[in-house]
C-alpha positions as a LaTeX table, in Angstrom:
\begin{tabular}{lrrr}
\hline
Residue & $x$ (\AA) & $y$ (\AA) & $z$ (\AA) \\
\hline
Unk1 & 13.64 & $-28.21$ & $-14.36$ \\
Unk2 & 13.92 & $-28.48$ & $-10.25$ \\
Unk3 & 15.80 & $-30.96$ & $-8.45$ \\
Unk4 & 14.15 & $-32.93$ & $-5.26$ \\
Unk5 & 15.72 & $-32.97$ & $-1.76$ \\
Unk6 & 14.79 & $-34.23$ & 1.10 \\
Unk7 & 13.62 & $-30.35$ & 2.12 \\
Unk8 & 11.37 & $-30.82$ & $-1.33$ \\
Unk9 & 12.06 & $-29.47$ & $-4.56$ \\
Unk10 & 14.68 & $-27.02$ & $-5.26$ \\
Unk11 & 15.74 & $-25.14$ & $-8.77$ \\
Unk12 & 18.15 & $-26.99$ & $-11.45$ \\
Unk13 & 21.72 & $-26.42$ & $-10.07$ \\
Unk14 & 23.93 & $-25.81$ & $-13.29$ \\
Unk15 & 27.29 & $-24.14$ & $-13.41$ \\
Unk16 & 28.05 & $-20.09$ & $-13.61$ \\
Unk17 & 27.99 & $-19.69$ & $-17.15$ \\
Unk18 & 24.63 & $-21.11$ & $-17.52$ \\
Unk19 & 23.26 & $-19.74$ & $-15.16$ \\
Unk20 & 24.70 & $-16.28$ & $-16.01$ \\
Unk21 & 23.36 & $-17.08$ & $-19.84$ \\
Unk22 & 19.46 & $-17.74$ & $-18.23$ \\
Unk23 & 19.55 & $-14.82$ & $-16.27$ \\
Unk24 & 20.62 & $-12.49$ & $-18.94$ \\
Unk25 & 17.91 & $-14.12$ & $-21.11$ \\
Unk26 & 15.36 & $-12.76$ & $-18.27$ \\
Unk27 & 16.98 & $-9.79$ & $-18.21$ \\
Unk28 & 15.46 & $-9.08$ & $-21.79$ \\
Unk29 & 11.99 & $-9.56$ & $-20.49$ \\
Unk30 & 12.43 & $-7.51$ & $-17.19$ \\
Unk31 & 13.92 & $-4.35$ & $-19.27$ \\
Unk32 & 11.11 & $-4.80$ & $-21.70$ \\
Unk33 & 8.79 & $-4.85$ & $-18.68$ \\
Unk34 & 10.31 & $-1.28$ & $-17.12$ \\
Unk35 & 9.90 & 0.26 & $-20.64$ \\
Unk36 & 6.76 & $-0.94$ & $-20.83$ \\
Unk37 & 6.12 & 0.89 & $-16.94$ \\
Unk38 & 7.59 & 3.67 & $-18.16$ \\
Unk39 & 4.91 & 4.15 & $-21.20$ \\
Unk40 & 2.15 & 3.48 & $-18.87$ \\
Unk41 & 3.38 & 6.41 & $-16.45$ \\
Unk42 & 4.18 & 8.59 & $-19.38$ \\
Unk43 & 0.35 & 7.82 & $-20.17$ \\
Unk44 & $-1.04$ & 8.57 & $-16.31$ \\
Unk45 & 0.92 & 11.89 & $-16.84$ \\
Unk46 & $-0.95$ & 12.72 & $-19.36$ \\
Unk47 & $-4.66$ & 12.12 & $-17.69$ \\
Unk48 & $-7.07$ & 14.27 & $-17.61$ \\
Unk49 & $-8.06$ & 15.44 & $-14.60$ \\
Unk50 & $-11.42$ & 16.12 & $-12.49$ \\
Unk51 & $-12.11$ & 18.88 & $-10.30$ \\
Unk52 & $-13.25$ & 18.08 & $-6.24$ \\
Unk53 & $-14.27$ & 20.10 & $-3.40$ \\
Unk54 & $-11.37$ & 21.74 & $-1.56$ \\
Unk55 & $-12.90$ & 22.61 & 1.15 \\
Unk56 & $-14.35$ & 19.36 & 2.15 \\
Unk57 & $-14.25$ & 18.77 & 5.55 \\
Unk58 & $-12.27$ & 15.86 & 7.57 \\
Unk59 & $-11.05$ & 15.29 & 10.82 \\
Unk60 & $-7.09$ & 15.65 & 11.30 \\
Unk61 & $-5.33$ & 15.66 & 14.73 \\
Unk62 & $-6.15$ & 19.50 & 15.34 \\
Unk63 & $-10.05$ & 19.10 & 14.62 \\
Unk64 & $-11.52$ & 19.80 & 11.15 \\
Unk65 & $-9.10$ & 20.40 & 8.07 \\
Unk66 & $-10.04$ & 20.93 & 4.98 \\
Unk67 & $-9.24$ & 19.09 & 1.45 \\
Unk68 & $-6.77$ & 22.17 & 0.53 \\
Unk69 & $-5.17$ & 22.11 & 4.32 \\
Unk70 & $-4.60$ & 18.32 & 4.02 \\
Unk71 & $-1.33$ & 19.62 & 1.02 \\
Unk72 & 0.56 & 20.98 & 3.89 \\
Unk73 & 1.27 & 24.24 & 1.13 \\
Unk74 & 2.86 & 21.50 & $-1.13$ \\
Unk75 & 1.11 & 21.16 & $-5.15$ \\
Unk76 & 0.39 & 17.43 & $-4.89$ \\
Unk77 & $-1.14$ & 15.31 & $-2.32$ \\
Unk78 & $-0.88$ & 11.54 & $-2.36$ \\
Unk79 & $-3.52$ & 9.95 & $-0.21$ \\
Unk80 & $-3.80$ & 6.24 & 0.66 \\
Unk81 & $-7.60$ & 5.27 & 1.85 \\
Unk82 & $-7.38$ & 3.03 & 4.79 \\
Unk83 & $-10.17$ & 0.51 & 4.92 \\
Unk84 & $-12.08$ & 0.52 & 8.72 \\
Unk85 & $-14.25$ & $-1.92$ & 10.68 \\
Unk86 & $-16.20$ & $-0.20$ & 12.75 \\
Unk87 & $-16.19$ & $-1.24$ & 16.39 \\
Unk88 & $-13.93$ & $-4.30$ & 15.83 \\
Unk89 & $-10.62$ & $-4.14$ & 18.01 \\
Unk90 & $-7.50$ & $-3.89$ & 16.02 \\
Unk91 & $-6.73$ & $-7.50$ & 15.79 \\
Unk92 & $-10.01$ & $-7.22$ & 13.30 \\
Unk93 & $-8.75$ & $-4.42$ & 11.76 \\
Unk94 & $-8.08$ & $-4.56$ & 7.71 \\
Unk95 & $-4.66$ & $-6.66$ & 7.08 \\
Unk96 & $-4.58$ & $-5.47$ & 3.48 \\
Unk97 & $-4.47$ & $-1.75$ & 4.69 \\
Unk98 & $-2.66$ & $-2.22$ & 7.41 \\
Unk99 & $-0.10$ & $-4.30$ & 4.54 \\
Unk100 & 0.40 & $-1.52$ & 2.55 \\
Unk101 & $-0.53$ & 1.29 & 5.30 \\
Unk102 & 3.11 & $-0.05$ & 6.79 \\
Unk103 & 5.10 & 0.40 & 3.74 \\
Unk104 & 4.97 & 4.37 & 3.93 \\
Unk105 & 7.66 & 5.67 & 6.11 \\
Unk106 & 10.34 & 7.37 & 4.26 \\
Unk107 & 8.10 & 10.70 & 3.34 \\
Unk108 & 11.20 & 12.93 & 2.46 \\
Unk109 & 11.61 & 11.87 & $-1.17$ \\
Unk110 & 7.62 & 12.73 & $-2.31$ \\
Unk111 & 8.43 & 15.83 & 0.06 \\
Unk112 & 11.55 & 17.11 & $-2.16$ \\
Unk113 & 9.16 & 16.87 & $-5.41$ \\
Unk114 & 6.24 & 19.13 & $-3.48$ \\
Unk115 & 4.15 & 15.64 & $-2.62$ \\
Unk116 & 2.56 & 15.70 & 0.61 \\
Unk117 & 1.77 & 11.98 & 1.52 \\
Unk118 & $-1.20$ & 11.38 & 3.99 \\
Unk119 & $-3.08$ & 8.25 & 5.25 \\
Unk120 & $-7.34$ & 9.21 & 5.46 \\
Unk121 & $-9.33$ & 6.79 & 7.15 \\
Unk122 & $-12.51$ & 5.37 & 6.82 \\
Unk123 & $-12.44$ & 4.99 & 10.58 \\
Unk124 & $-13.65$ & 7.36 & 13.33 \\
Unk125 & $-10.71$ & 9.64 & 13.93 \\
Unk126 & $-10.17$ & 8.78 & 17.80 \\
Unk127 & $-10.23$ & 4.82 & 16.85 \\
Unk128 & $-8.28$ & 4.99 & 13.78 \\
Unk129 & $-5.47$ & 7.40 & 15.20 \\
Unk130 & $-5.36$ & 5.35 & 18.17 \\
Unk131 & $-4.40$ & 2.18 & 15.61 \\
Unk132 & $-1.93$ & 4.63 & 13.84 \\
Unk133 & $-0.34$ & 4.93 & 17.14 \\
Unk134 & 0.12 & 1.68 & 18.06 \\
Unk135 & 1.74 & 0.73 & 14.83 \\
Unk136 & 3.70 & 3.48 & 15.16 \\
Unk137 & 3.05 & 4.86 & 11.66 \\
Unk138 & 4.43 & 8.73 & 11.35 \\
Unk139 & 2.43 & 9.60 & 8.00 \\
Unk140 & $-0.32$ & 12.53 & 8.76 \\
Unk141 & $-3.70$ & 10.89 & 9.53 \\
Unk142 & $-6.64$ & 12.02 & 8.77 \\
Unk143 & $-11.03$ & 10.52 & 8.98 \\
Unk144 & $-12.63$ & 10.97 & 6.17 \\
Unk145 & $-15.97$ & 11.01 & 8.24 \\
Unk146 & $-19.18$ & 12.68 & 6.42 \\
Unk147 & $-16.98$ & 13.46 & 3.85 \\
Unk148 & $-16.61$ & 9.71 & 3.10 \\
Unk149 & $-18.97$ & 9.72 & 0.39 \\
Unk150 & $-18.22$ & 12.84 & $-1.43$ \\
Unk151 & $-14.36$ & 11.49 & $-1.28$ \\
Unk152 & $-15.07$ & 7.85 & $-2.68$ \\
Unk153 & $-17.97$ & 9.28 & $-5.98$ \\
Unk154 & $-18.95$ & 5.70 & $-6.00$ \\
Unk155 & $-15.69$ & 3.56 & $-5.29$ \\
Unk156 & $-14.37$ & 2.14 & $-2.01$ \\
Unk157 & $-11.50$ & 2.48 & 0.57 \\
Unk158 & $-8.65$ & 0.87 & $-0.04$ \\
Unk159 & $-7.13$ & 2.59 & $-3.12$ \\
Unk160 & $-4.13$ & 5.55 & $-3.72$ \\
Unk161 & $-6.27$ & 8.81 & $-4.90$ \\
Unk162 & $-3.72$ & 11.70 & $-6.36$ \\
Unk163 & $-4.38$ & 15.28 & $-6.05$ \\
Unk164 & $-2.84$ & 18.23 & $-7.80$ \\
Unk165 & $-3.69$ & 21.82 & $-5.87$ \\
Unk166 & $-3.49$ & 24.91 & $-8.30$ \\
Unk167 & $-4.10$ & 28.01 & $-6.39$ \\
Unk168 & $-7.43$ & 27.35 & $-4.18$ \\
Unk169 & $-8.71$ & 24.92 & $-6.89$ \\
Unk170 & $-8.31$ & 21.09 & $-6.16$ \\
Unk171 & $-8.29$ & 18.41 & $-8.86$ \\
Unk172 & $-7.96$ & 14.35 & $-8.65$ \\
Unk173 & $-6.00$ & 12.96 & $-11.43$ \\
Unk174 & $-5.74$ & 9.57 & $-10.60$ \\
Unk175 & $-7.10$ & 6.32 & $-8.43$ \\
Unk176 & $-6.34$ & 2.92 & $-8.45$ \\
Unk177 & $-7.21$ & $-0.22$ & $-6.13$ \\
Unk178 & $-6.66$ & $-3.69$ & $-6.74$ \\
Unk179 & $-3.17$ & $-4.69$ & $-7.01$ \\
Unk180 & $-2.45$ & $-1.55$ & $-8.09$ \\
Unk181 & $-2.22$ & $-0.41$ & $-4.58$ \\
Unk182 & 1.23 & $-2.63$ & $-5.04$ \\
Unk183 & 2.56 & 0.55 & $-6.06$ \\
Unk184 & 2.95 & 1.04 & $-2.32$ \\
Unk185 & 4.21 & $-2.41$ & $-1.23$ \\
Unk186 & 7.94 & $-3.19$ & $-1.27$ \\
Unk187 & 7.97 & $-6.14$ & 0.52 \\
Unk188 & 5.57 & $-7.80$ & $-2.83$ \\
Unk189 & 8.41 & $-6.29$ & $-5.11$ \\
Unk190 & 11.43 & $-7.47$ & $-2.77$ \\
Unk191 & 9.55 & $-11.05$ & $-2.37$ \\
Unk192 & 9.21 & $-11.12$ & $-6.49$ \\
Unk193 & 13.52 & $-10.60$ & $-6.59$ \\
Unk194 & 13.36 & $-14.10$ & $-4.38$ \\
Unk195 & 13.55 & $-17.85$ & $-5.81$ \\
Unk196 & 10.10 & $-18.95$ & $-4.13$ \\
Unk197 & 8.11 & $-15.39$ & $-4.43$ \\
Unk198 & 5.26 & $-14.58$ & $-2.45$ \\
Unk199 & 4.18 & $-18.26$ & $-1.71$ \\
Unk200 & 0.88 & $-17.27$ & $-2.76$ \\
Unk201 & $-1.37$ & $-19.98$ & $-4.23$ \\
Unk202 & $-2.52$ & $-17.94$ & $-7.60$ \\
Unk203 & 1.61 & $-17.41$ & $-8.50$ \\
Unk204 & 2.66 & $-19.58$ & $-11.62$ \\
Unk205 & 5.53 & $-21.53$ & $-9.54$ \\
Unk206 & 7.69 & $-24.60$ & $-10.04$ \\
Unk207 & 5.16 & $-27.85$ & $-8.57$ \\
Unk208 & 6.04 & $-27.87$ & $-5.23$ \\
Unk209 & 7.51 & $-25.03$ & $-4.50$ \\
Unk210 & 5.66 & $-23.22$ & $-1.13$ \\
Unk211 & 2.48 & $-21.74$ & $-1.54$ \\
Unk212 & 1.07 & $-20.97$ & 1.57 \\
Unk213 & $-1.07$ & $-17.92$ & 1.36 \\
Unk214 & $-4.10$ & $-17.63$ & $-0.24$ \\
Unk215 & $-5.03$ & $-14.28$ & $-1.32$ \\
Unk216 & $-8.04$ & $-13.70$ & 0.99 \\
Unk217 & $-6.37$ & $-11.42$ & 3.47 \\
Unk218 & $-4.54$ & $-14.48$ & 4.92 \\
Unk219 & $-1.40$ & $-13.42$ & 2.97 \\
Unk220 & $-1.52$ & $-10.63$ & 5.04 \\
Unk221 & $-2.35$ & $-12.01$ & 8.55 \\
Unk222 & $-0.48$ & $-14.47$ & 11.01 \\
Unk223 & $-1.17$ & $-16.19$ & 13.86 \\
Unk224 & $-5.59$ & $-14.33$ & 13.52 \\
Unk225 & $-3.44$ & $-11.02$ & 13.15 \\
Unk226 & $-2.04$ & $-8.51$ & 10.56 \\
Unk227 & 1.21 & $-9.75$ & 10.88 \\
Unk228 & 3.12 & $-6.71$ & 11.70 \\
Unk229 & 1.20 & $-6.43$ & 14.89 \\
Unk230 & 2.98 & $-8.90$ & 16.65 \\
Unk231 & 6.69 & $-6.98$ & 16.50 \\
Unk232 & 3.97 & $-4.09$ & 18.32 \\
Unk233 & 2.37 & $-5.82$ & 20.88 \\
Unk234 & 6.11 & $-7.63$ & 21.52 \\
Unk235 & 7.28 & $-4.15$ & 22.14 \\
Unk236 & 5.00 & $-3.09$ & 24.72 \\
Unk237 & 2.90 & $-1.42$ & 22.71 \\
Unk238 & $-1.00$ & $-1.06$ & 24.11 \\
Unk239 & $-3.50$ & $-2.16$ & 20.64 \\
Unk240 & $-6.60$ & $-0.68$ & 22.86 \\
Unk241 & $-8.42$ & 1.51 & 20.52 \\
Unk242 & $-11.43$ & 2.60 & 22.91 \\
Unk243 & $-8.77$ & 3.63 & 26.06 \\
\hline
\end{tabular}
């Protein structure tokens, strides 16, 4: 049940006790739901794995690196594949990867269990560092370039890929895209904690509560921007990508 104001509709308001009794009620579902995460991870664990090129070739800040270079001498490597538009100034740039791109900036955790974390591009490096820049992202960057195709075997940027490094040998053992690059997005799973959610138009939500994103990359843009350009730009920062 919701209750109408003059603001528009608003949950039930009932007293502690209830409240406390619907929320432990939830609770339930939501520690059914982490068990449920942790099977599924238990599961990925225990993947197979596929063996890749290690010395495949991509451009880092320093010129060519290899595949094996990009672990920094750590086992794993954690890569998240940054959709590009060639040409298009950065306003045009991908707001999904740019979305989740954002979220990685506290590396030191992956670091202390040997898991290097690196952003490769689809993007020419120059362009594509020169965006990096400007957002003022820290993670290693890296263009996938020629190697783009030998990378993807078939799929598309914008997706985690997970590598494991044993000795000079490199193996993937896992990929997803979709929403399971929400892996990567804490603001989604902060925005989920919240009464109104993501206010986007596919969520199941009370009738009139806001839903003003649609999921077509406008949930990720404001104002004909990714939104966290603006806080850039508003901070002197120079989104030229060709200078």
């Amino acid at each position: 049940m919701t209750a109408v104001t003059a603001e528009g509709p608003l949950p039930a308001i009932v007293d502690r006790a209830a409240w406390q009794d619907r929320l432990d009620q939830l609770l339930t579902r939501e520690k059914a739901h982490t068990r449920e995460g942790d099977a599924i991870a238990a599961a990925r664990r225990r993947l197979p794995m596929t063996e890749v090129d290690p010395q495949m070739p991509l451009t880092g800040a320093h010129g060519t690196v290899s595949l094996l270079d990009m672990f920094e001498g750590r086992r794993q490597l954690l890569t998240y594949l940054h959709m590009w538009h060639d040409g298009k100034p950065a306003e045009q740039q991908c707001e999904g990867c740019t979305f989740f791109t954002g979220h990685a900036l506290e590396l030191s955790y992956l670091h202390s269990r040997d898991v290097t974390y690196a952003t490769i591009c689809e993007g020419p490096y120059s362009e594509s560092a020169r965006y990096r820049d400007f957002m003022d992202w820290k993670m290693p960057w890296y263009s996938a370039g020629e190697s783009a195709e030998k990378l993807l075997a078939g799929r598309h940027f914008g997706a985690y890929a997970c590598f494991l490094r044993h000795g000079d040998r490199v193996f993937e053992t896992y990929w997803t895209t979709g929403r399971g690059t929400e892996a990567g997005a804490t603001s989604y799973h902060l925005l989920d904690l919240t009464v109104f959610g993501r206010q986007e138009t596919w969520e199941d939500s009370p009738r009139g509560w806001p839903q003003r994103f649609a999921p077509d990359g406008d949930n990720f843009r404001s104002d004909g921007r990714p939104t966290a350009q603006w806080s850039r730009l508003k901070a002197g920062r120079c989104d030229d990508l060709h200078g």
